[in-house]
C-alpha positions as CSV (number, residue, x, y, z in Angstrom):
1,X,-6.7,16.0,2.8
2,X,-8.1,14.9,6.4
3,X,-6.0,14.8,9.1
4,X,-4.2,11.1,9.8
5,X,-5.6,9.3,12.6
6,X,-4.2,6.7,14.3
7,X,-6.1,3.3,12.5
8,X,-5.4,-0.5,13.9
9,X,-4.7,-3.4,11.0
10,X,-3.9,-7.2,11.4
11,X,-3.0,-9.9,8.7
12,X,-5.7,-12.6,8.4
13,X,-4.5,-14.8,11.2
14,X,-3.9,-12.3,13.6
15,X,-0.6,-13.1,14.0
16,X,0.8,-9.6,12.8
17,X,-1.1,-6.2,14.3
18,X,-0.1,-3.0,14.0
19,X,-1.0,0.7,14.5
20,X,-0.2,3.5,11.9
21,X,-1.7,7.5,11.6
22,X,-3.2,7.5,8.2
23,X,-5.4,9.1,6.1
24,X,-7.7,6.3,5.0
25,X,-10.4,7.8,3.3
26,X,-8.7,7.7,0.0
27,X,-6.4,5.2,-1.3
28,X,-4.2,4.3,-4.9
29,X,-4.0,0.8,-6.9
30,X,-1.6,0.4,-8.7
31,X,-0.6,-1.7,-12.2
32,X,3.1,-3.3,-11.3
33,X,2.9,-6.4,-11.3
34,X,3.7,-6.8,-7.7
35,X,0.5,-4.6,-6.9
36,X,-1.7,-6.4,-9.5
37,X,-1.0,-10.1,-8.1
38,X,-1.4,-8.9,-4.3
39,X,-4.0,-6.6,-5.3
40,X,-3.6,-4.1,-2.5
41,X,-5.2,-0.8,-2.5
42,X,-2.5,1.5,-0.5
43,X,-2.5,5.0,1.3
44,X,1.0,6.8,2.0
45,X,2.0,6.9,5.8
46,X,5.1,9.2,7.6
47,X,7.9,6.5,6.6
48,X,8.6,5.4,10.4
49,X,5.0,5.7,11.6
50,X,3.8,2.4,11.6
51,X,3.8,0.5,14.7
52,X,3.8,-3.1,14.8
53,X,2.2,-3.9,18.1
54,X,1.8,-7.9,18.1
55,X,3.7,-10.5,15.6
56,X,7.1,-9.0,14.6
57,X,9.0,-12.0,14.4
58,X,5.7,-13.0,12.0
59,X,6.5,-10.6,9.4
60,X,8.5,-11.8,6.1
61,X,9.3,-9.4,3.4
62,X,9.6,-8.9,-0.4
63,X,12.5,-7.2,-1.7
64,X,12.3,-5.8,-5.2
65,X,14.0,-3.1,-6.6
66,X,12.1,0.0,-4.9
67,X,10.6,-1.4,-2.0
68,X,10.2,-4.2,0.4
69,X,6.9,-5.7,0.7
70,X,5.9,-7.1,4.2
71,X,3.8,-9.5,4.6
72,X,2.4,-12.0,7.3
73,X,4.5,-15.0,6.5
74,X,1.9,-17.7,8.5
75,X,-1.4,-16.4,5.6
76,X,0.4,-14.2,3.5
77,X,-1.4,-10.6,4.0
78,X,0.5,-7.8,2.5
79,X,0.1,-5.4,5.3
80,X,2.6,-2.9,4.2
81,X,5.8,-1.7,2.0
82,X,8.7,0.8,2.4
83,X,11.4,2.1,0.4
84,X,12.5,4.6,-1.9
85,X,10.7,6.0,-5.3
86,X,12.6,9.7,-7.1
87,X,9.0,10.3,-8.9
88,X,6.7,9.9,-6.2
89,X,9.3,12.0,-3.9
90,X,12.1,9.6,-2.0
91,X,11.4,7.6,1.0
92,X,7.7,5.8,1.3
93,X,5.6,3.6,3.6
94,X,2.7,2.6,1.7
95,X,-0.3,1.2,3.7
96,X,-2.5,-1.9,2.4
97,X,-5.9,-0.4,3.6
98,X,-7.9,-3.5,3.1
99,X,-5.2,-4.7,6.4
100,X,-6.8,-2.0,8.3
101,X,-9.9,-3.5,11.0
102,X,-11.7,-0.4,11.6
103,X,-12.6,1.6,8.7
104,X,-15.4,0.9,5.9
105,X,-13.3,-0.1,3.1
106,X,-16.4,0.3,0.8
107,X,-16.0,3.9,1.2
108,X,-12.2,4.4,0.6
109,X,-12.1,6.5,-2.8
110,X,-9.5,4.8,-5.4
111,X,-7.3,6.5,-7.4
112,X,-5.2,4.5,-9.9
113,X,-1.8,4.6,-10.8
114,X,0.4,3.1,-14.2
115,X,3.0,1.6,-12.5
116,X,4.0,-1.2,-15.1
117,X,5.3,1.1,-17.4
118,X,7.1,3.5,-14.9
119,X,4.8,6.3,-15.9
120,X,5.0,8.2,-12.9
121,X,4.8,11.5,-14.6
122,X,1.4,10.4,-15.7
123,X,0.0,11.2,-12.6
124,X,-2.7,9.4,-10.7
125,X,-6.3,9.0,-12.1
126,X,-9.7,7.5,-11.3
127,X,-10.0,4.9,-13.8
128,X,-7.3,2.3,-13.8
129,X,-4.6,2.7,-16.5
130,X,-4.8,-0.5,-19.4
131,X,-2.2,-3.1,-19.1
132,X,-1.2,-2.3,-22.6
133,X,0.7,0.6,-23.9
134,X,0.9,3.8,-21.7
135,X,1.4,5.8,-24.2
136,X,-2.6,5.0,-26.0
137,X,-3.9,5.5,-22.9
């Protein structure tokens, strides 16, 4: 895995900008139905990396039960999400890399994750999982 750099992202409006070391030549999608309706294609960050340098006070979050979503609450961007998963080892920051201004998102390589049925142990893949029943997958 590269080395994080330091990569600059913004919500649509511009209201929100903010900073975070990441890895953002690879990314995950995942199945929940949070991640399928704001269709965000994420990288894990250092929990407490990300900066917000412009817009704090702009921010709005989701809470659900693992995480809080945060999102630009003038256009609605999902920039980024925190919180706590066991499976996928505790406390996460989880990056929406199509937020990020200065890399080629064409070229971020997608792995996929199954999500809606909790199937963690599954493990990542590079198709996504089917909607259905993890277990015919």
């Amino acid at each position: 895995m590269p080395e994080p750099i330091v990569h600059k992202g913004s919500c649509h409006c511009g209201a929100v900008r903010f900073e975070v070391p990441i890895d953002a030549t690879a990314g995950t999608r995942c199945n929940c139905s949070v991640c399928q309706k704001t269709n965000v294609t994420s990288q894990r960050a250092t929990p407490g990396s990300l900066k917000v340098t412009e817009g704090q006070e702009d921010l709005s979050g989701y809470k659900t039960a693992s995480a809080t979503r945060y999102f630009c609450k003038h256009c609605g961007v999902h920039l980024y999400g925190a919180g706590y998963v066991e499976e996928i080892g505790g406390d996460f920051l989880a990056v929406n890399l199509n937020a990020l201004d200065d890399i080629e998102h064409s070229a971020v390589n997608v792995g996929y994750w199954d999500g809606r049925h909790d199937n963690w142990q599954g493990g990542m893949r590079d198709a996504p999982w089917p909607n259905g029943d993890a277990a015919s997958a």
